[in-house]
C-alpha positions as CSV (number, residue, x, y, z in Angstrom):
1,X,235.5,207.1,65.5
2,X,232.0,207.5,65.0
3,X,229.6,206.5,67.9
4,X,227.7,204.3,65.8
5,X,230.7,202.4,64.8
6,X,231.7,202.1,68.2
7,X,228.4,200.6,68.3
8,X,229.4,197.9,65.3
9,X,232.1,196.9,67.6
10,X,230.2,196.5,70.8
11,X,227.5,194.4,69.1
12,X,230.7,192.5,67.2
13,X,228.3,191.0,64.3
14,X,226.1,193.2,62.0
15,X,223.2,191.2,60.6
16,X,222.7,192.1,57.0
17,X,219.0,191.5,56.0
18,X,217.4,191.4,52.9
19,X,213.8,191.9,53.6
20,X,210.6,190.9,50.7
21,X,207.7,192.2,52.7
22,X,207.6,195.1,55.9
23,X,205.6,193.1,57.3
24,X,208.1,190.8,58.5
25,X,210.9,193.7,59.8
26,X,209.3,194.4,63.5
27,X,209.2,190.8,64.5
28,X,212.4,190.9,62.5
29,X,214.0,193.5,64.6
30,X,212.1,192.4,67.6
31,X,214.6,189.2,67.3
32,X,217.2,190.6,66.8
33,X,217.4,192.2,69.7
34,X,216.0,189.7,72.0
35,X,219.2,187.3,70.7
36,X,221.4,190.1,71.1
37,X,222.6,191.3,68.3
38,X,220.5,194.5,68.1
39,X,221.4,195.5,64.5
40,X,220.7,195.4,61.5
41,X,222.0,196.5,57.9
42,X,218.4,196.8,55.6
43,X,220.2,195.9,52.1
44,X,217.7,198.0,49.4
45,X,217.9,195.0,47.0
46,X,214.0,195.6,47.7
47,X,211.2,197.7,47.2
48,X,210.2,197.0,50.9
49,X,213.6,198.4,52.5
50,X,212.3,202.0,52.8
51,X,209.2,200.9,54.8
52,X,211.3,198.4,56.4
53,X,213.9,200.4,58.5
54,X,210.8,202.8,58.6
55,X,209.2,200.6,60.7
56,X,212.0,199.4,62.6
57,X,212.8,202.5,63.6
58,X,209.7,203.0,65.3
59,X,209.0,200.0,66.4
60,X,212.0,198.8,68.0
61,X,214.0,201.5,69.9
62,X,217.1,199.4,71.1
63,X,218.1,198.5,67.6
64,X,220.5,200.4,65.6
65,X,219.1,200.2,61.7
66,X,221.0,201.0,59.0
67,X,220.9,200.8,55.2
68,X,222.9,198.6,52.8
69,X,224.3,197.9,49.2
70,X,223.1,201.6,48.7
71,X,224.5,202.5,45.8
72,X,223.0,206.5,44.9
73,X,222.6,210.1,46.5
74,X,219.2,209.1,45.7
75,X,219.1,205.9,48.1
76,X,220.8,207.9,50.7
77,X,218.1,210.3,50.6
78,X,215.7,207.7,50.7
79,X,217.2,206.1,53.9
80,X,217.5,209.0,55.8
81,X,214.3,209.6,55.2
82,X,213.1,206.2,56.7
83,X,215.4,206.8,59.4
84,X,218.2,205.1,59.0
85,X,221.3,205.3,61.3
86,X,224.0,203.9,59.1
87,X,225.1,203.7,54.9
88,X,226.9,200.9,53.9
89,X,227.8,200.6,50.2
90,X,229.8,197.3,48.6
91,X,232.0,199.9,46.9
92,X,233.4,202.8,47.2
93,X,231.7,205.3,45.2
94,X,233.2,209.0,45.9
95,X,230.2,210.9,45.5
96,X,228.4,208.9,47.9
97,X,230.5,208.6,50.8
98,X,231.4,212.5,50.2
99,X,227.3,212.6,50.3
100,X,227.4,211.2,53.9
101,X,229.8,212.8,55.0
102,X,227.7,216.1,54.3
103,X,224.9,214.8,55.9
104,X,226.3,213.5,58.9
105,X,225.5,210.0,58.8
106,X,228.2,207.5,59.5
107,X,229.4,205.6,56.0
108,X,231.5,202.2,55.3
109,X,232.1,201.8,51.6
110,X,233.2,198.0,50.4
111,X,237.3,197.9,49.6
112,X,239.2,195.2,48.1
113,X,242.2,196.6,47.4
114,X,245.1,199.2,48.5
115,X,243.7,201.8,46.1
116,X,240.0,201.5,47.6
117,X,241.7,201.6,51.0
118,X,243.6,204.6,50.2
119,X,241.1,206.1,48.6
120,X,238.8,206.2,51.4
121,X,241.3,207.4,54.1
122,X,241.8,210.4,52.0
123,X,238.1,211.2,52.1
124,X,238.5,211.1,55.8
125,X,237.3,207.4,56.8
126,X,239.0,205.2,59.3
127,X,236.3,202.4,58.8
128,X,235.7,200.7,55.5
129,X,233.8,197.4,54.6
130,X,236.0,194.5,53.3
131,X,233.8,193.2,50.3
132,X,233.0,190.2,49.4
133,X,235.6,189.2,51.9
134,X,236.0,185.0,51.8
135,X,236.7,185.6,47.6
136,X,238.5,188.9,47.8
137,X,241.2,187.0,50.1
138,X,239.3,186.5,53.3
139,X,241.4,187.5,56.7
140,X,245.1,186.9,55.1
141,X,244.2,189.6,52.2
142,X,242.9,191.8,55.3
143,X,246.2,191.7,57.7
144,X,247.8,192.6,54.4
145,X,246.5,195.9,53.9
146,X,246.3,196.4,57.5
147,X,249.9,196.2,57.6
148,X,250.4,199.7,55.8
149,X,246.9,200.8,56.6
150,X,247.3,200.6,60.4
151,X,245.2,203.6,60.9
152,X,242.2,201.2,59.5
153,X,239.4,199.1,61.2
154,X,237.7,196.2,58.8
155,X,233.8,195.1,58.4
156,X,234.4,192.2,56.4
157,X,230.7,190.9,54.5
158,X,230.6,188.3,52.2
159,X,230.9,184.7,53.0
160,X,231.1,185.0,57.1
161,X,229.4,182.2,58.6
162,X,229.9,180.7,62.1
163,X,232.5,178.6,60.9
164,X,234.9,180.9,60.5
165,X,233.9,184.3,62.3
166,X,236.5,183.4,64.8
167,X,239.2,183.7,61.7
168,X,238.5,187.3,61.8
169,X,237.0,188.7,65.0
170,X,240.2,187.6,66.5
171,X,242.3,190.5,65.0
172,X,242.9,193.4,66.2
173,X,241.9,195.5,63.0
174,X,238.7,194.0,62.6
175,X,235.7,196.7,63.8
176,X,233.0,194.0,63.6
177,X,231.5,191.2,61.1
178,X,228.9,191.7,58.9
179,X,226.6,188.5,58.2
180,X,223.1,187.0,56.9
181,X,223.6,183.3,58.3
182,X,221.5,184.0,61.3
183,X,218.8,186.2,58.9
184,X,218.4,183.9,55.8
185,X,215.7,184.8,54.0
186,X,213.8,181.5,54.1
187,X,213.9,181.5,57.7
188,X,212.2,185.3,57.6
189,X,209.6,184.3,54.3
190,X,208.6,181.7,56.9
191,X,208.5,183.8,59.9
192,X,210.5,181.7,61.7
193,X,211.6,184.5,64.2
194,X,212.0,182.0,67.3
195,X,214.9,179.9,65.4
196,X,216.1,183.3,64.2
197,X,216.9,184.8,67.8
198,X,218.4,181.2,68.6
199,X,220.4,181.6,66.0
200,X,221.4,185.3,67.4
201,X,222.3,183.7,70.7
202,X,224.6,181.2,69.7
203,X,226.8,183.6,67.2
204,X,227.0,185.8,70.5
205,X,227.9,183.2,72.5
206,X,230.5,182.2,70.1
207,X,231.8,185.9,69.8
208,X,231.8,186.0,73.9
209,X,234.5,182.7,73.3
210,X,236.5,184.7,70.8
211,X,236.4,187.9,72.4
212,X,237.4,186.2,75.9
């Protein structure tokens, strides 16, 4: 497995950000880090994603920065530019993941089913995204397709909250979480960074409890 991805499942939750303004991604990261969970996935729903892991890549060393819902060659290009570390896409588009793969950067595509899944491992993948998990089936669909995709590690995104991380970082297939309840974009339009890195600590505390 990658190193990065390694990484995803050291850190055990991925914040996934959605950021309006670049402004706000420094003391973003900065908080991030400082709650410790020192990642995050930079979705480019926004014109200020570029500039964003940009600057978070300069400004804050110990956190790994990614891009995600990227969904073109072109927005690959465009996030490697800014520096990003990882691609994550909520499907799996061929072309782009074979993209990654030829530029070296680590890729998780979103699966839902057994064909995405398969699909994936034979482009060489042992990590994929479960997308959007809670309505695709949530941790019961998961341990389904783990069963004859035991080769296979899970991100699931999409309706993980605190309530019910514990549902799935408690299996063994799952890599890491990926989440926005700790990042939601009222609490960054209103630069509320300090109840942000609270909110950091106490899903990390909660992994610690799950993780033993």
């Amino acid at each position: 497995m990658n190193a990065v991805l390694e990484r995803f499942h050291e850190i055990g939750i991925i914040p996934v950000v959605v950021l309006d303004d670049v402004k706000d991604a420094v003391p973003l990261g900065k908080a991030l880090v400082n709650g410790g969970l020192p990642a995050a996935e930079v979705t480019f729903r926004t014109a200020a994603a570029k500039g964003s892991i940009a600057a978070m890549r300069k400004e804050c060393p110990d956190l790994l920065v990614g891009a995600g819902t990227v969904l073109s060659k072109e927005q690959v290009d465009q996030a490697l530019e800014a520096g990003a570390q990882f691609i994550v896409s909520p499907g799996l588009d061929k072309e782009v993941v074979s993209y990654c793969i030829e530029k070296g950067v680590p890729v998780t595509p979103g699966c839902a089913t057994a064909s995405d899944v398969t699909a994936a491992y034979a482009l060489g993948l042992d990590v994929v995204k479960f997308f959007p998990a809670e309505p695709a089936g949530g941790i019961k669909m998961i341990k389904a397709l783990a069963a004859p995709f035991h080769m296979m590690k899970f991100m699931p995104t999409g309706g993980i909250s605190e309530k019910n991380m514990e549902d799935y970082l408690k299996e063994k297939m799952i890599l890491c979480v990926g989440g926005s309840w700790m990042v939601k974009a009222d609490l960054i339009r209103e630069g509320k960074f300090d109840e942000i890195e609270e909110l950091c600590k106490k899903a990390v505390k909660k992994l610690q409890e799950v993780r033993g």
